[in-house]
N, C-alpha and C positions, 0 to 999 in steps of 0.2 A: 504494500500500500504506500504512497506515496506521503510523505511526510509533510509536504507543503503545509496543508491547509493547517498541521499542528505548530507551526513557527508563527506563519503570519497573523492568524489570530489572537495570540496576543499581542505581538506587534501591533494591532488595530488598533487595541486595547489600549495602549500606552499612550500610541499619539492621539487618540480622541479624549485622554487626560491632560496633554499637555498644555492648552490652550488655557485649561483651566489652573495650574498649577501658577505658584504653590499654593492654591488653597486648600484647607484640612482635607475637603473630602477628598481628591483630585491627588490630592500626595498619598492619601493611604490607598485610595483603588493602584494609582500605580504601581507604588510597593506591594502590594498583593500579584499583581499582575506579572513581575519584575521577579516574584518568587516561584512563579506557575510556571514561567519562561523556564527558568533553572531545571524545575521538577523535568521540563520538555526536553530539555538537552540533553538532561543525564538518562531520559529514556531513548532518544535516537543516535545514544554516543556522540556526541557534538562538543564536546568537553572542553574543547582548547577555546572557544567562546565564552565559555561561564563567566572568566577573570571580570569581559567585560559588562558584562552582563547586572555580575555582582559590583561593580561601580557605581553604575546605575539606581542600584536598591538600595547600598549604601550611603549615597547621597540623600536617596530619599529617607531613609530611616533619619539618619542626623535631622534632618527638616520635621521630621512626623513627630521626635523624640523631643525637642524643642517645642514646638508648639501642643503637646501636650503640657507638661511640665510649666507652661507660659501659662496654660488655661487651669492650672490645679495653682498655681502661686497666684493669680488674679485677687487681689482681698487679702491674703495669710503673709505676703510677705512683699512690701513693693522695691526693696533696694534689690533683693534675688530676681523679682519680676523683672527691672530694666535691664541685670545682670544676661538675663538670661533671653530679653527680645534684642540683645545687641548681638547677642552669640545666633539670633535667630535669621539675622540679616546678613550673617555671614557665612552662615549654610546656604542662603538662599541662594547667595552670590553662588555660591559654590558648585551647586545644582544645577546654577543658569553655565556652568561652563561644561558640565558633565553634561550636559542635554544637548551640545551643540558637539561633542565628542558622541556622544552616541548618533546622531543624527545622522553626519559625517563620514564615521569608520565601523560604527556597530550594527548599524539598521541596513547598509550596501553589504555587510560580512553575514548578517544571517539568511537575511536574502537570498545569496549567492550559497550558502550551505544546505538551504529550502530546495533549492534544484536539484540535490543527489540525496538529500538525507532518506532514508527509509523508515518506518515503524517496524520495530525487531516484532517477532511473531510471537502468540500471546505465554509461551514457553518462556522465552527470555525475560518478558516483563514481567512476570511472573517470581520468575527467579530473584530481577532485580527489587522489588518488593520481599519478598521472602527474607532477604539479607537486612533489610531496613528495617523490618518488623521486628528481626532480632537483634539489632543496634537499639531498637527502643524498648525493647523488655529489658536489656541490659542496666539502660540509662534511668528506666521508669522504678525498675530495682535496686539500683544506687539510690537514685534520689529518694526512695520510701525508706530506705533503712538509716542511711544516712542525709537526710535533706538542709543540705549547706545551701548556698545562694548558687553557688556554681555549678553543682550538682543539679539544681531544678531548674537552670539555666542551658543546661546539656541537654535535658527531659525535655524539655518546648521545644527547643530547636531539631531536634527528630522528630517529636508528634506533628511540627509542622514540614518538615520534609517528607513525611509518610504522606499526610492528607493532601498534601500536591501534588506530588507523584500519581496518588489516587484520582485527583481528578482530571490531571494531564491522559491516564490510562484508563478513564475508564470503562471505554466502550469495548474493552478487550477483556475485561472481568469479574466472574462470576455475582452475579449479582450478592449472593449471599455475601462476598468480602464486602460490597461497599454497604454493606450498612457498619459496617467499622463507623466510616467517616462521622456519623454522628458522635459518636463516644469519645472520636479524636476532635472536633471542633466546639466540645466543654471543655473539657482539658485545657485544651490552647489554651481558650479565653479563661480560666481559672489560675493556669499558669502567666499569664500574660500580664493579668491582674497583679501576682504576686511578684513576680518580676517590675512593672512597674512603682508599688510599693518601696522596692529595694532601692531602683532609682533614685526615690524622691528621697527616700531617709538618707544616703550619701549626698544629698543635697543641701539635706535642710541641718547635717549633723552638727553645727554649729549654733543650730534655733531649738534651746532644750522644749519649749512647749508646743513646738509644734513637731518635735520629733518624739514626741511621747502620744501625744493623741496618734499621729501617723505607725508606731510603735504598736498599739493597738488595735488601729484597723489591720495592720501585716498581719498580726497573731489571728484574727479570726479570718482572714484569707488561708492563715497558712492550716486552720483546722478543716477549712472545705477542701484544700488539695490536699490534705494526709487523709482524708476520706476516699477521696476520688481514687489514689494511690492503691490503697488496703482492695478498693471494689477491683482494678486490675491484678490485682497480684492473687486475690481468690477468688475471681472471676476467672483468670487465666487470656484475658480478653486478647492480648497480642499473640500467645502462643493457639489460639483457637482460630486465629484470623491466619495465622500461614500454615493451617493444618487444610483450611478454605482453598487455596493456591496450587 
């Protein structure tokens, strides 16, 4: 099957955001979009493109990470809030140079990759899932028994390479696997949540009263993802999902 239509469609994706950028929404669909590309590469072997790929997302993340962080210090802290919309104008800058880098050398190079690339047959993709599913029972095991910041930091970052992957493949796989995807897009957002938290507490760790109320909301984040944890690990949820494969 010919690869095409799984490169340029999210390339659509991007530039029908860019016009809008950097606006909130407009920056996160891209980064979402800019991660799905990723999950597409590493399905049609295309890999010496990621590098750029992830510049792109990178850029966007910085911008997304900022203007969150801008909209939670709004009211709670305004010498951190200028701090932190000066740091905001300089990603953007940033962005607007990565955007014209991609335009230029990255959007003509997948293009031109789009012409030979093929979809591996539903065996291999398979395969390639299979290995990820076990990268993240590993990571979702670390982080339930030991859940450090970095550890539950490894855990998101798989749960969210699994569920793009999943949806970059999905029309090659059993149905019964993708009801995964629902179980992996609470997580995310549970983990994403708590990840965010950590941000802001290394942010604010100089403002004791606001890093103590924020201190607080971490702790009951962190009791719904050591929930969530315990339901995979006696659920078996990941090792059920490549037994599906």
């Amino acid at each position: 099957m010919r690869a095409s239509r799984f490169l340029t469609a999210p390339l659509r994706a991007v530039q029908q955001q860019e016009e809008r950028l950097p606006g909130k929404a407009a920056v996160h669909q891209a980064r979402v979009t800019a991660r799905k590309l990723r999950a597409t590469l590493r399905i049609l072997r295309v890999r010496e493109l990621d590098p750029a790929v992830k510049k792109l997302q990178d850029a966007l993340g910085k911008v997304r990470d900022l203007q969150l962080q801008i909209s939670w210090l709004r009211g709670r802290d305004a010498a951190l809030f200028q701090a932190r919309k000066r740091k905001l104008r300089a990603a953007e800058r940033a962005l607007g140079r990565e955007l014209r880098q991609w335009n230029s050398r990255t959007v003509p190079a997948l293009l031109r990759a789009s012409e030979d690339a093929r979809q591996p047959p539903p065996g291999k993709l398979w395969k390639i899932l299979r290995k990820r599913l076990e990268r993240l029972e590993e990571r979702l095991e670390a982080a339930r028994k030991h859940p450090t910041t970095n550890a539950l930091h490894r855990a998101r970052i798989s749960v969210k390479q699994i569920r793009y992957l999943m949806q970059a493949a999905k029309d090659a796989l059993p149905k019964k696997a993708l009801r995964l995807e629902a179980d992996l897009k609470s997580l995310q957002a549970s983990l994403g949540e708590l990840h965010d938290a950590d941000v802001r507490m290394a942010l604010i760790k100089n403002r004791p009263k606001l890093l103590r109320a924020e201190r607080e909301a971490r702790q009951r984040l962190a009791k719904v993802v050591d929930a969530q944890l315990a339901r995979w690990h006696r659920q078996k949820v990941a090792e059920r999902a490549q037994k599906l494969l």
